[in-house]
C-alpha positions as CSV (number, residue, x, y, z in Angstrom):
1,X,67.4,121.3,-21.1
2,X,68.1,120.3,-17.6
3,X,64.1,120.8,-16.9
4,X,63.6,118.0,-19.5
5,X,66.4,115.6,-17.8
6,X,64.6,116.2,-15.1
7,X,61.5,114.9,-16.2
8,X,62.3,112.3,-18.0
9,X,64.4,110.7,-15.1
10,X,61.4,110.9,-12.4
11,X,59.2,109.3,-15.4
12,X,61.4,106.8,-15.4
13,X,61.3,105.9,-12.1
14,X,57.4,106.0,-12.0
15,X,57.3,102.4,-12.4
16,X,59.2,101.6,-9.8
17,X,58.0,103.6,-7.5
18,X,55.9,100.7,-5.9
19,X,59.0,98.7,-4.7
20,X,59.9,98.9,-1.7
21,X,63.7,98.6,-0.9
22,X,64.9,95.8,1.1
23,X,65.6,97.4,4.4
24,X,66.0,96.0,8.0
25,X,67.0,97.9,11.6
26,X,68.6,95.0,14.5
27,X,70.3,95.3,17.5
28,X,72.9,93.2,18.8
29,X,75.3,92.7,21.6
30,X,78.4,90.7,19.8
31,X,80.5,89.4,22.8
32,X,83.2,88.9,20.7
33,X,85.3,91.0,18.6
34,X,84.9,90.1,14.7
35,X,85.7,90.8,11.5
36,X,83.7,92.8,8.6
37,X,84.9,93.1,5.4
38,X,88.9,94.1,6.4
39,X,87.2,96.3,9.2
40,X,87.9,94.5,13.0
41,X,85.4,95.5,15.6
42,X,85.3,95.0,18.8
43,X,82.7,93.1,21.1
44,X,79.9,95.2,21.7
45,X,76.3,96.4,21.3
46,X,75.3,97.1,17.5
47,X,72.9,99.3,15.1
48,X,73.0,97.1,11.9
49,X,71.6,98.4,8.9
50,X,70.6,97.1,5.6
51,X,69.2,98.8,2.4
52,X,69.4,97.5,-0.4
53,X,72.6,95.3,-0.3
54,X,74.3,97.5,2.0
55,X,75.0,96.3,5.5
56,X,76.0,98.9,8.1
57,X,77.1,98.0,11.1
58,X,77.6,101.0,13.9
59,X,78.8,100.6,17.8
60,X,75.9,101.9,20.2
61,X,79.1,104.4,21.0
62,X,79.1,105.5,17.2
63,X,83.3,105.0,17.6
64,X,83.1,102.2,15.2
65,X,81.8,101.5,12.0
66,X,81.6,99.1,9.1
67,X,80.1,99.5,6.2
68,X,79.9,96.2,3.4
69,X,78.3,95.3,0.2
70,X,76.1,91.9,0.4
71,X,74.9,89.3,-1.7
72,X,71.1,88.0,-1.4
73,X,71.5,84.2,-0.4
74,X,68.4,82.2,1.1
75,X,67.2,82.3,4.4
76,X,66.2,79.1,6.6
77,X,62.3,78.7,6.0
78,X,61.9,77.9,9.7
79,X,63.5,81.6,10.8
80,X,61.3,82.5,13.4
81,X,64.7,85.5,14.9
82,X,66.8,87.3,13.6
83,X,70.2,86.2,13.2
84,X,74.0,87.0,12.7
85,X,75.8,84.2,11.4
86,X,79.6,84.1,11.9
87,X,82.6,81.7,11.1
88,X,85.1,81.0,13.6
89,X,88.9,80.2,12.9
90,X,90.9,79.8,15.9
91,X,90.1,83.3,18.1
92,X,89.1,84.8,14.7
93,X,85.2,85.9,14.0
94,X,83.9,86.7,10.6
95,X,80.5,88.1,10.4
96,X,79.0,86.1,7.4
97,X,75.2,85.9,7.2
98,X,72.4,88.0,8.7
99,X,68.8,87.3,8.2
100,X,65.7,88.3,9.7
101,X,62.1,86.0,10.1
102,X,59.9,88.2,8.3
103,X,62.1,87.6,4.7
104,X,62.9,84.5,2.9
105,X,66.5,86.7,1.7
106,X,69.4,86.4,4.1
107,X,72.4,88.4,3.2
108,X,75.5,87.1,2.8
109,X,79.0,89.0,3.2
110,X,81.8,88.1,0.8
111,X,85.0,86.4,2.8
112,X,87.6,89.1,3.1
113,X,90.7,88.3,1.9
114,X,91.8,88.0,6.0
115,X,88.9,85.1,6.1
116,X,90.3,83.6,2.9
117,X,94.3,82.8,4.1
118,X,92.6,81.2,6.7
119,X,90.1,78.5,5.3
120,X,93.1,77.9,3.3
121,X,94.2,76.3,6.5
122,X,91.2,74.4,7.0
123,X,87.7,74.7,7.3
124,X,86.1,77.3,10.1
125,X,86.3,75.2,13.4
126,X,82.8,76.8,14.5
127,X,79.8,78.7,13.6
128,X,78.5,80.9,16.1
129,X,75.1,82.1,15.6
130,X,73.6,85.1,17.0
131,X,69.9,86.1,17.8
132,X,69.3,89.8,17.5
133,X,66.8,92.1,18.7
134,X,64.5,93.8,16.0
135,X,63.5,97.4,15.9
């Protein structure tokens, strides 16, 4: 019985077996600490991952590590670099957008609850933007 489970799940997937997941590999020095999710890291070189709306972010060190679901959200047409977007609110960093040029789908982070109790305050003073190395 578990044979025919078996089969019948990998014949499932036949059809989809020509998509290719969404995937990207960046580097990135962040000279600022920021915020992911509820996860605070400090500044510091990057391995960001992303498959298939999850976004990985690990220090070159490997001491830390965040690891978020994102939403798809459009990219700017004229991306020619990869690009961390992050709102600012007073010394506060949220990392909110990343996007590379070779994909018309950014991915967007959802505000953490942190990010939230602040724009209740007002709106984020800044938006820093970083451009990332691809790998």
């Amino acid at each position: 019985m578990k044979a025919i489970n078996l089969a019948i799940g990998l014949l499932a997937t036949l059809p989809f077996s020509g998509l290719q997941a969404q995937t990207m590999s960046l580097t990135a020095e962040v000279p600022f600490d920021f915020q992911v999710g509820d996860t605070v890291l400090p500044a510091g070189d990057y391995r960001i991952q992303h498959v298939d709306g999850i976004l990985k972010l690990r220090s070159e060190s490997g001491n830390e590590a965040a690891v978020v679901l994102t939403i798809a959200a459009v990219a700017p047409r004229d991306a020619k670099e990869a690009v961390l977007l992050f709102h600012r609110y007073g010394e506060s960093y949220f990392l909110e957008k990343i996007w590379t040029p070779d994909s018309e789908i950014a991915r967007q982070l959802p505000k953490s609850r942190t990010e939230h109790e602040l724009a209740r305050n007002g709106p984020a003073k800044e938006v820093a933007t970083l451009v990332l190395a691809t790998k």
